[in-house]
DOVEX-130268 format. One record per atom (N, C-alpha, C): residue in one letter; x, y, z. Coordinates in pm, whole numbers, padded with zeros to 5 digits, always signed. Layout:
% DOVEX-130268
AXYZ ...
//
This chain:
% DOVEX-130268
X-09094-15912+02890 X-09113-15990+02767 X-09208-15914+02675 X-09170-15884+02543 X-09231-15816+02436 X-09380-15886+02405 X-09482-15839+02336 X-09590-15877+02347 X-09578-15866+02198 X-09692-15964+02161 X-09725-16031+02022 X-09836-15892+01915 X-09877-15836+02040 X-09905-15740+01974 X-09864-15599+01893 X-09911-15556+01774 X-09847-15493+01753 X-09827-15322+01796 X-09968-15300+01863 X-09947-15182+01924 X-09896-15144+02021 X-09850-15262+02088 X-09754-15207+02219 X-09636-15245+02194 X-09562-15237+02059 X-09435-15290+02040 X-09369-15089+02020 X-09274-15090+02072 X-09233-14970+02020 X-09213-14911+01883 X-09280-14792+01848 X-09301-14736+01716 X-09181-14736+01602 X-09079-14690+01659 X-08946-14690+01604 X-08896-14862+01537 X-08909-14925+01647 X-08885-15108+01583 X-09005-15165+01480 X-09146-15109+01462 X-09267-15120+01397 X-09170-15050+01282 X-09167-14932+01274 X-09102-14854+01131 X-09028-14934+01042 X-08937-14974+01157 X-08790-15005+01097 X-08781-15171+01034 X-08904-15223+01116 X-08958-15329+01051 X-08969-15338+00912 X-09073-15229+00898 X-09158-15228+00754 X-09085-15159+00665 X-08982-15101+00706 X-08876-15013+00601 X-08760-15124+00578 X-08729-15189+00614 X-08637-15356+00618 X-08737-15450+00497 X-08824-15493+00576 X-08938-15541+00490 X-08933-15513+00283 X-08912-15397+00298 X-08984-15323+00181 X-08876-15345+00094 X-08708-15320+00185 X-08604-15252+00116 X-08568-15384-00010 X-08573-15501+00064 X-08530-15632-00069 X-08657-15606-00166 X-08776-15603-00139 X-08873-15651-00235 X-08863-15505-00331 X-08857-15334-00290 X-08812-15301-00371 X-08724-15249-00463 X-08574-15334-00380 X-08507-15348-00464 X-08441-15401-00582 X-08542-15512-00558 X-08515-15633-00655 X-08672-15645-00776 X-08765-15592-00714 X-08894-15560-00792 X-08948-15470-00834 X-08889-15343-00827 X-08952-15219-00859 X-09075-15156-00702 X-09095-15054-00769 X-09194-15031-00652 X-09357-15061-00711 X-09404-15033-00870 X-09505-15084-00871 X-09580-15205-00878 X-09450-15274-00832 X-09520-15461-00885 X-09491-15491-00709 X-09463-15441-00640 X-09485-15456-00503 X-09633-15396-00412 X-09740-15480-00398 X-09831-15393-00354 X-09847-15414-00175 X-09864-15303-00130 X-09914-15275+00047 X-09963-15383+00092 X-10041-15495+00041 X-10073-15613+00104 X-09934-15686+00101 X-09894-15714+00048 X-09760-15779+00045 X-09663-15683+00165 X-09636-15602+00133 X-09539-15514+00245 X-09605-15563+00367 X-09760-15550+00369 X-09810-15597+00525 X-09767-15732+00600 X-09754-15802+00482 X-09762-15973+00518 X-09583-15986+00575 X-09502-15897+00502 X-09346-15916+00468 X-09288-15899+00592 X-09361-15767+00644 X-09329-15690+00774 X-09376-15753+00879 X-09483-15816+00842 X-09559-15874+01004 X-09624-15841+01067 X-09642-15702+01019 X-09778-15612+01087 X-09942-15609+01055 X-09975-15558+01162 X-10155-15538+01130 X-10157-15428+00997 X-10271-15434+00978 X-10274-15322+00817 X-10285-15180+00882 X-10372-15196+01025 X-10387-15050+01100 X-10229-14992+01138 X-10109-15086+01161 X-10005-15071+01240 X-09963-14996+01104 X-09982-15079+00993 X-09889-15027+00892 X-09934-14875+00857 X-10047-14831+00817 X-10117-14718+00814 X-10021-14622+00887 X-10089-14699+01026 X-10012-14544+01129 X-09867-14509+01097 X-09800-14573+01048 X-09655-14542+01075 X-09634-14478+00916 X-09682-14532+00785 X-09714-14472+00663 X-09854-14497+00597 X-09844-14361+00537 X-09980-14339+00515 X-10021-14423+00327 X-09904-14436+00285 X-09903-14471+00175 X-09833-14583+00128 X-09822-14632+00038 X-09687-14737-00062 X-09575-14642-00038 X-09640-14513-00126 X-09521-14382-00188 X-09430-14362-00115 X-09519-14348+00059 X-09408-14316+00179 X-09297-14408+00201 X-09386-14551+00223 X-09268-14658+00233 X-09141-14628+00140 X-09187-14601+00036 X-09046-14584-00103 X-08996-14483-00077 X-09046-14372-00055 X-08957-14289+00006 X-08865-14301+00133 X-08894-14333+00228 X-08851-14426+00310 X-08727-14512+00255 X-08767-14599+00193 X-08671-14717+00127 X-08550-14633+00044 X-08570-14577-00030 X-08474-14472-00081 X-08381-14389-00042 X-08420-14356+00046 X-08383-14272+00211 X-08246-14392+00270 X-08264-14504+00280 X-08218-14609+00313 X-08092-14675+00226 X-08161-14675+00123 X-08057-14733+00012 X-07977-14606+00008 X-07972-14516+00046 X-07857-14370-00013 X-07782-14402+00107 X-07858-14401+00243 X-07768-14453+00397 X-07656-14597+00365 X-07744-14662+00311 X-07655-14784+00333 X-07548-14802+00188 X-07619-14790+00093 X-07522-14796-00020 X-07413-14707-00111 X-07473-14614-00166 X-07408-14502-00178 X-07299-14402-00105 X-07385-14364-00036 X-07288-14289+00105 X-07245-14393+00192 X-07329-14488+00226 X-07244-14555+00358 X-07117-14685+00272 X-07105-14709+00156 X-07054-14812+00126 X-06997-14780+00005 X-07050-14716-00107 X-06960-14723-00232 X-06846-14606-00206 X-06916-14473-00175 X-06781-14346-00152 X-06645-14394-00034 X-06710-14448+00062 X-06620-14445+00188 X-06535-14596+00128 X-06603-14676+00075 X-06465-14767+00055 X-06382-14736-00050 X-06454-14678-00146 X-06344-14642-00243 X-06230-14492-00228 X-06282-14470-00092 X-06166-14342-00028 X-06090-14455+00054 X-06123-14538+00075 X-06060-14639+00155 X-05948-14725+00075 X-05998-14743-00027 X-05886-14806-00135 X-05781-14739-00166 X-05758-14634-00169 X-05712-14521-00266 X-05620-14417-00170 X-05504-14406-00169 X-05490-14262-00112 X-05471-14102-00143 X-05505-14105-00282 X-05507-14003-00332 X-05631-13982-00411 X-05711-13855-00450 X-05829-13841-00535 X-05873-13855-00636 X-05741-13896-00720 X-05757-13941-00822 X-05764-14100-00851 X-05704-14221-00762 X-05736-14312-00778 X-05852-14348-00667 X-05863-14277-00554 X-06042-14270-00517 X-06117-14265-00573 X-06102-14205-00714 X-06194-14201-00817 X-06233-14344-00864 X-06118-14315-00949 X-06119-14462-01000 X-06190-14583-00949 X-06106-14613-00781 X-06157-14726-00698 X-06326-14752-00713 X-06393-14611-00739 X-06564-14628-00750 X-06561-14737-00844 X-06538-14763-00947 X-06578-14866-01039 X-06486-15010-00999 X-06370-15038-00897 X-06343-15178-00834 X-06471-15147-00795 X-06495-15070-00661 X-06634-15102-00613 X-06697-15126-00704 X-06787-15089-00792 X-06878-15145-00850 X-06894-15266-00918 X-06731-15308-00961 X-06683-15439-01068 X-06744-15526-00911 X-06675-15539-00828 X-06704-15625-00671 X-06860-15671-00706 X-06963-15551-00684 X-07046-15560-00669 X-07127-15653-00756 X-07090-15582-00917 X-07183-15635-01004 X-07150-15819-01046 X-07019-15885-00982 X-07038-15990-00960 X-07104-16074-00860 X-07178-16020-00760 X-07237-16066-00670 X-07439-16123-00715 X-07452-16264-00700 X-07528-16288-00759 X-07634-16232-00742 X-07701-16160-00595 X-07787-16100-00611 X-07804-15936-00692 X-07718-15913-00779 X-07687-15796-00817 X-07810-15696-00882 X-07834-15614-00801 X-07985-15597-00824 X-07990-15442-00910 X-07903-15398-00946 X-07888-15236-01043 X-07871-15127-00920 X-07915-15043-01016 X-07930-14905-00881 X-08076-14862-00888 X-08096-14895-00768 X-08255-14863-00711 X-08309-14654-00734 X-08234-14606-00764 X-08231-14482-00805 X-08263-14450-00887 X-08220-14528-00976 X-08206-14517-01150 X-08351-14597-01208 X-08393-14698-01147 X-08463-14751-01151 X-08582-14717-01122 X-08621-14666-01049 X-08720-14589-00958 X-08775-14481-01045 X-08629-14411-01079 X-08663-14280-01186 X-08762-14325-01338 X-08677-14451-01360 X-08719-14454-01486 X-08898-14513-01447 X-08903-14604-01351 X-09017-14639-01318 X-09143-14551-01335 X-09114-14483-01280 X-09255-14334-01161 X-09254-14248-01252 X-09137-14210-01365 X-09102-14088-01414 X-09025-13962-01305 X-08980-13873-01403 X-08899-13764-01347 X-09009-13651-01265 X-09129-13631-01260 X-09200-13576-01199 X-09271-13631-01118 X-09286-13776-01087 X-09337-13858-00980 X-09248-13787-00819 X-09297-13725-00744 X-09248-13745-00593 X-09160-13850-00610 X-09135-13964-00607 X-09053-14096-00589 X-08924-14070-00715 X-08951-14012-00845 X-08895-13959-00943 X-08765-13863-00892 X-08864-13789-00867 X-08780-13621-00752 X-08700-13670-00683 X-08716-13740-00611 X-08645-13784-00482 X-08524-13886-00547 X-08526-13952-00641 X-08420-14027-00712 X-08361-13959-00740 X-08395-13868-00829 X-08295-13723-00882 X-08208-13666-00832 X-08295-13619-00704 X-08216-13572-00548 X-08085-13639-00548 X-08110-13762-00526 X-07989-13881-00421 X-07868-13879-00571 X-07933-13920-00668 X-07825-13927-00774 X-07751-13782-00758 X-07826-13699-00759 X-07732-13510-00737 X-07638-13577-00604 X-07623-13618-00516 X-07595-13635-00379 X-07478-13706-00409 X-07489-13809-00510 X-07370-13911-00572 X-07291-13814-00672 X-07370-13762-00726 X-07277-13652-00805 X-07216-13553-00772 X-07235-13511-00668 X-07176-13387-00572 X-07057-13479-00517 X-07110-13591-00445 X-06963-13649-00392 X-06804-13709-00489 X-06879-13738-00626 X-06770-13700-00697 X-06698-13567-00793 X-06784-13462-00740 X-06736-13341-00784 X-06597-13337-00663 X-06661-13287-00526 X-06587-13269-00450 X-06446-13345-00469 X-06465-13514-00531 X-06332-13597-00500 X-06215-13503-00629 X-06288-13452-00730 X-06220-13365-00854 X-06184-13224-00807 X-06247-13235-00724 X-06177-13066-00665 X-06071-13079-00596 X-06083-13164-00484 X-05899-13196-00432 X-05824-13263-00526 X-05873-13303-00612 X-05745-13369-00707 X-05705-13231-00788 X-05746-13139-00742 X-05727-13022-00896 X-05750-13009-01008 X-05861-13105-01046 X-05879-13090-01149 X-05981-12999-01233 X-05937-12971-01349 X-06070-12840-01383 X-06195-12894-01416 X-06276-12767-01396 X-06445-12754-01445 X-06519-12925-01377 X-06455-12876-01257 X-06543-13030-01181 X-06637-13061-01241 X-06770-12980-01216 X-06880-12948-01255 X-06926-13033-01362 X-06830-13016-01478 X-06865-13083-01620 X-06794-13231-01609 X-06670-13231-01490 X-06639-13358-01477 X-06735-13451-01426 X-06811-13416-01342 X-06861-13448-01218 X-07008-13527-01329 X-07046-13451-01418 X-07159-13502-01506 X-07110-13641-01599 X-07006-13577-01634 X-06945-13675-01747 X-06941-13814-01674 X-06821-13805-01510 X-06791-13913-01494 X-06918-13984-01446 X-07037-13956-01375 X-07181-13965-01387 X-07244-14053-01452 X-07212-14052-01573 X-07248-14091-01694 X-07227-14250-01695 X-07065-14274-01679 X-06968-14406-01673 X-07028-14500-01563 X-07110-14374-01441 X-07132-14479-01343 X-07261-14556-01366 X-07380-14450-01414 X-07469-14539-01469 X-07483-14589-01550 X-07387-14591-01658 X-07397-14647-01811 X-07336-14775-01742 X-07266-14771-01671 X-07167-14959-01614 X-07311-15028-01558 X-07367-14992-01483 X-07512-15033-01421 X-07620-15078-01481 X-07583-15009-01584 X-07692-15036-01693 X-07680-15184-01761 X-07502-15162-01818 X-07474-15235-01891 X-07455-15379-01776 X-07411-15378-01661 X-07415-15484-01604 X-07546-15571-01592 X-07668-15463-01555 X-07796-15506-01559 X-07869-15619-01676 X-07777-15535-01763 X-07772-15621-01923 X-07719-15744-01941 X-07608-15774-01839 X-07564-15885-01839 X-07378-15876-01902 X-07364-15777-01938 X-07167-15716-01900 X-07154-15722-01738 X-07103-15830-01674 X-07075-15835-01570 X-06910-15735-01542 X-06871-15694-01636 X-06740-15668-01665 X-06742-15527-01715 X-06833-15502-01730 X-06892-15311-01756 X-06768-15216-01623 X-06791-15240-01544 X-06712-15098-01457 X-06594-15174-01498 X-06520-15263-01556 X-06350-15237-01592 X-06343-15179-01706 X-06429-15186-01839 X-06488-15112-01928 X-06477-14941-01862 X-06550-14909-01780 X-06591-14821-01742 X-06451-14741-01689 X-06378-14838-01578 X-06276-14771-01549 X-06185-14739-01652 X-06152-14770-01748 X-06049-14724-01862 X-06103-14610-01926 X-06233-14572-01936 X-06261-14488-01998 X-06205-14371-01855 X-06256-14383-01759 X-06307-14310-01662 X-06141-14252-01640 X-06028-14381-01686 X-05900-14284-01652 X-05848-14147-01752 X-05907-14218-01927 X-05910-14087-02044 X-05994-13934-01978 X-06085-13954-01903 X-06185-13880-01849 X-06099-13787-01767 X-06037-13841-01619 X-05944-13739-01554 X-05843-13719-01662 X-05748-13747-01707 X-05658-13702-01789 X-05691-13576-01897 X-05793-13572-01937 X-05890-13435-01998 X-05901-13349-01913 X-05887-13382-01793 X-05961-13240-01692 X-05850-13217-01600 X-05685-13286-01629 X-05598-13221-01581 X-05576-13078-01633 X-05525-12980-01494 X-05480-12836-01559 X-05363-12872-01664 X-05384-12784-01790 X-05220-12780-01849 X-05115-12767-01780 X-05027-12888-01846 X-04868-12915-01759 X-04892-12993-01678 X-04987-13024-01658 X-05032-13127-01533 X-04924-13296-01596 X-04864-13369-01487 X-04796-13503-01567 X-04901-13590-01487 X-04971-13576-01399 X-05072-13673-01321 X-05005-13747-01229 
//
């Protein structure tokens, strides 16, 4: 039987605690209106427990970020919308059903990426590391433009980029209806970056 204490609870379930803990409050609050006393109380831990495992807020968010790319991004928006789709060009597409899905869901909380960035700034550590994960989302739709054949991924890959956070934005705003918006543009978008002669 597990003990009430927190130093003899295994380190890994202590972590994963306080990285669970963190992930709603800063996803839905930002990271600076969330302070370490609160994460302490959220998680359940001693303030020493929390220490040892991070040394900072910053870490936790890094941490949390780390998390949201596992669970949302990579683990949920790319793989279902390869899941929808059997070809790369409406895999494409499917990204914005996913997102239309999403942004009707009442807790609809933006993209913690985007958010973060604009928060901390682009040279904040926490900044950097948003940057990172968004490159990570943008690489995975380069690649989906490269098996479709289509040219100058690269510049596709930015453009279509663009559609995904401008829908996020605009949903945030209260266009619950932004990624069908988004997808019509997003189909003019591949149709530009077919090779000539291409019929699609």
């Amino acid at each position: 039987m597990r003990t009430l204490t927190d130093n003899l609870e295994d380190p890994d379930d202590v972590r994963t605690r306080i990285v669970v803990a963190a992930y709603d409050l800063f996803a839905h609050r930002g990271i600076r209106d969330v302070g370490v006393d609160e994460l302490i109380r959220a998680s359940g831990v001693a303030k020493a427990t929390f220490y040892r495992h991070f040394p900072s807020k910053d870490h936790v968010a890094m941490a949390f970020l780390k998390r949201r790319d596992e669970l949302w991004m990579m683990g949920s928006v790319v793989p279902e919308a390869k899941s929808r789709a059997d070809n790369p060009e409406d895999q494409l597409l499917a990204i914005f059903d996913v997102y239309d899905q999403w942004f009707q869901e009442d807790d609809f909380e933006a993209c913690s990426f985007v958010k973060v960035l604009l928060e901390m700034g682009a040279t904040h550590p926490l900044g950097l590391a948003s940057i990172e994960y968004l490159a990570r989302i943008r690489q995975q739709v380069r690649l989906l433009a490269d098996e479709a054949g289509l040219e100058d991924s690269v510049a596709f890959a930015l453009s279509w980029h663009i559609l995904m956070k401008g829908s996020i934005i605009a949903a945030a705003e209260g266009d619950r209806h932004s990624a069908r918006r988004a997808r019509r543009m997003a189909s003019g978008l591949i149709a530009t970056h077919r090779p000539a002669g291409s019929l699609g």
